[in-house]
N, C-alpha and C positions, 0 to 999 in steps of 0.2 A: 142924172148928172148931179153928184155933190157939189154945193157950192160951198165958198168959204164962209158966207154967213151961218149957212147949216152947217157944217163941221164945228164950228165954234160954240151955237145954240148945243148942238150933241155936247160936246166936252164942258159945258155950263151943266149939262143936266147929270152928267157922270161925276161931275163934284159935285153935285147936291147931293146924289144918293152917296156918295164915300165919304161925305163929311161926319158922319159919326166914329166911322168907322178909324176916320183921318185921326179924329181926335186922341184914340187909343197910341201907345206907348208902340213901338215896333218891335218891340220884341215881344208883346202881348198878340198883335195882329198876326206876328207871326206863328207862333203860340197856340192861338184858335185856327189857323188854317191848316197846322199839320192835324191839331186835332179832327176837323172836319173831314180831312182827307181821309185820317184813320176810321173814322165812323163810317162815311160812303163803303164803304169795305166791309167791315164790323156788321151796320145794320143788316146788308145784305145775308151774310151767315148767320146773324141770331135768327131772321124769321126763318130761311132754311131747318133751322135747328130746336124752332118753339118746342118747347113742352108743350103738349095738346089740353095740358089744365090750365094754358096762358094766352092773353092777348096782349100785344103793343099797339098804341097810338101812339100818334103825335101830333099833340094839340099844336102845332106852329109847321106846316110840309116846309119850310125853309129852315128848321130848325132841328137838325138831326141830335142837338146835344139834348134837346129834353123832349121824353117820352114818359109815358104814363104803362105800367104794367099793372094789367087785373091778372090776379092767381085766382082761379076756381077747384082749389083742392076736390079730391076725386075719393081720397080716404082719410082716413086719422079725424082727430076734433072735430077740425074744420071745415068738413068735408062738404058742409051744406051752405057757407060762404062765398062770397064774390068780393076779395079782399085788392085796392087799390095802390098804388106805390108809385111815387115819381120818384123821377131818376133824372138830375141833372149833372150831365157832366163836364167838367169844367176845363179851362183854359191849360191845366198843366199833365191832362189825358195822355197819355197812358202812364206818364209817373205818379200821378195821383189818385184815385179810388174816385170814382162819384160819388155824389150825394144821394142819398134814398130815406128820406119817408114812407111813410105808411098813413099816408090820407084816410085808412077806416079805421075805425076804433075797434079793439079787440082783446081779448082776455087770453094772452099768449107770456108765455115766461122772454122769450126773446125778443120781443117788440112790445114797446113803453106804451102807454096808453096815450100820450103825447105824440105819437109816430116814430121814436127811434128806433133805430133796428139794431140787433146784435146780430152780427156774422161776420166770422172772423178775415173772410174777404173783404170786406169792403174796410178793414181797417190799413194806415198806412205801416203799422208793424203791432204783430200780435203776439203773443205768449204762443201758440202752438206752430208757427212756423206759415201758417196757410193764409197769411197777408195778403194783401195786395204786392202784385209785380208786374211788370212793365210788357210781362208776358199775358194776362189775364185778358180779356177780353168783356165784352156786353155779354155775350151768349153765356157767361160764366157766372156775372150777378146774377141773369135770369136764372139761372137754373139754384144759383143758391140760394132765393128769394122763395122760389116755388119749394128747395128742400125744406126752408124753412118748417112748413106745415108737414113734413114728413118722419127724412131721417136724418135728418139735419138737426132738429125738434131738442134742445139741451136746458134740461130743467138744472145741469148738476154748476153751470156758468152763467146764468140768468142775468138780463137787465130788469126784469120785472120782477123783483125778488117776492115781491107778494103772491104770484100767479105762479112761482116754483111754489112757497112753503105751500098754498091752497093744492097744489096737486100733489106734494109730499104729506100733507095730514089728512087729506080728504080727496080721493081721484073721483067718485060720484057726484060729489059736491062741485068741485072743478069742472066736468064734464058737462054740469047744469050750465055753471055760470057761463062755458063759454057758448053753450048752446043758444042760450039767453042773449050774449051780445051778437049774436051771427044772427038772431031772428030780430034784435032792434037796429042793429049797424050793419050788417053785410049781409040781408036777403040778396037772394040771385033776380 
């Protein structure tokens, strides 16, 4: 039998856990709950959908907006890396593009040694039309993350403009360097 003392103790303790959450703007809380809604969904078909050179975590089980994705490329450069990626995605999902890093260091024309990524998904409007839209999905960065190291691979639009002209004057020489950072930064 509920008593009125314990209904009351409950509703104390249900505003201490939402007081955080209390504080956020409502149109933000609401915001992250369509988002979350959309992910519950999302998540379920990316792993459905993995590429088999890919793994997701998620460092937080209550936190479906941020996961960590390793690519194990299977051919090309990189083939002998174990290359890391977070992916957080944020409060104005699926209008906005997540976020992604590149947590290992690597010797790639399209990813900064810094961790940025080029790929013309994840941008909010690009130059060849294949942005980010409201249509795009998790399952869709994954796969463009992992094309990354394939045929996705664009020395001719680089962020790493150094890591284009090394594979435009010298492709043996590039094929060293990056074999060299796969063996100090991304052993499997």
């Amino acid at each position: 039998m509920i008593s009125l003392s314990k209904k009351l103790l409950q509703k104390r303790g249900e505003a201490a856990a939402g007081s955080a959450a209390a504080g956020a703007p409502p149109e933000s809380r609401r915001r992250a709950a369509m988002r979350d809604r959309l992910l519950t969904k999302e998540v379920q078909e990316m792993h459905e959908n993995l590429p088999a050179t890919c793994s997701v975590e998620f460092p937080r089980p209550d936190a479906l907006h941020e996961l960590v994705l390793t690519v194990r490329p299977d051919e090309g450069y990189w083939r002998r890396g174990a290359f890391v990626f977070t992916i957080t995605v944020g409060e104005e999902y699926n209008l906005s593009p997540p976020e992604v890093r590149c947590r290992t260091r690597l010797w790639h024309p399209n990813i900064a040694e810094d961790g940025a990524v080029c790929l013309s998904l994840l941008r909010q409007n690009s130059y060849d039309g294949m942005g980010w839209a409201p249509t795009r999905k998790l399952k869709d960065v994954v796969w463009g993350l992992n094309s990354l190291f394939t045929d996705l691979l664009n020395f001719d639009d680089p962020l790493n403009t150094e890591a284009a002209d090394h594979y435009a004057r010298d492709r043996d020489g590039f094929e060293r360097k990056v074999s060299e950072y796969v063996r100090l930064y991304a052993p499997r």
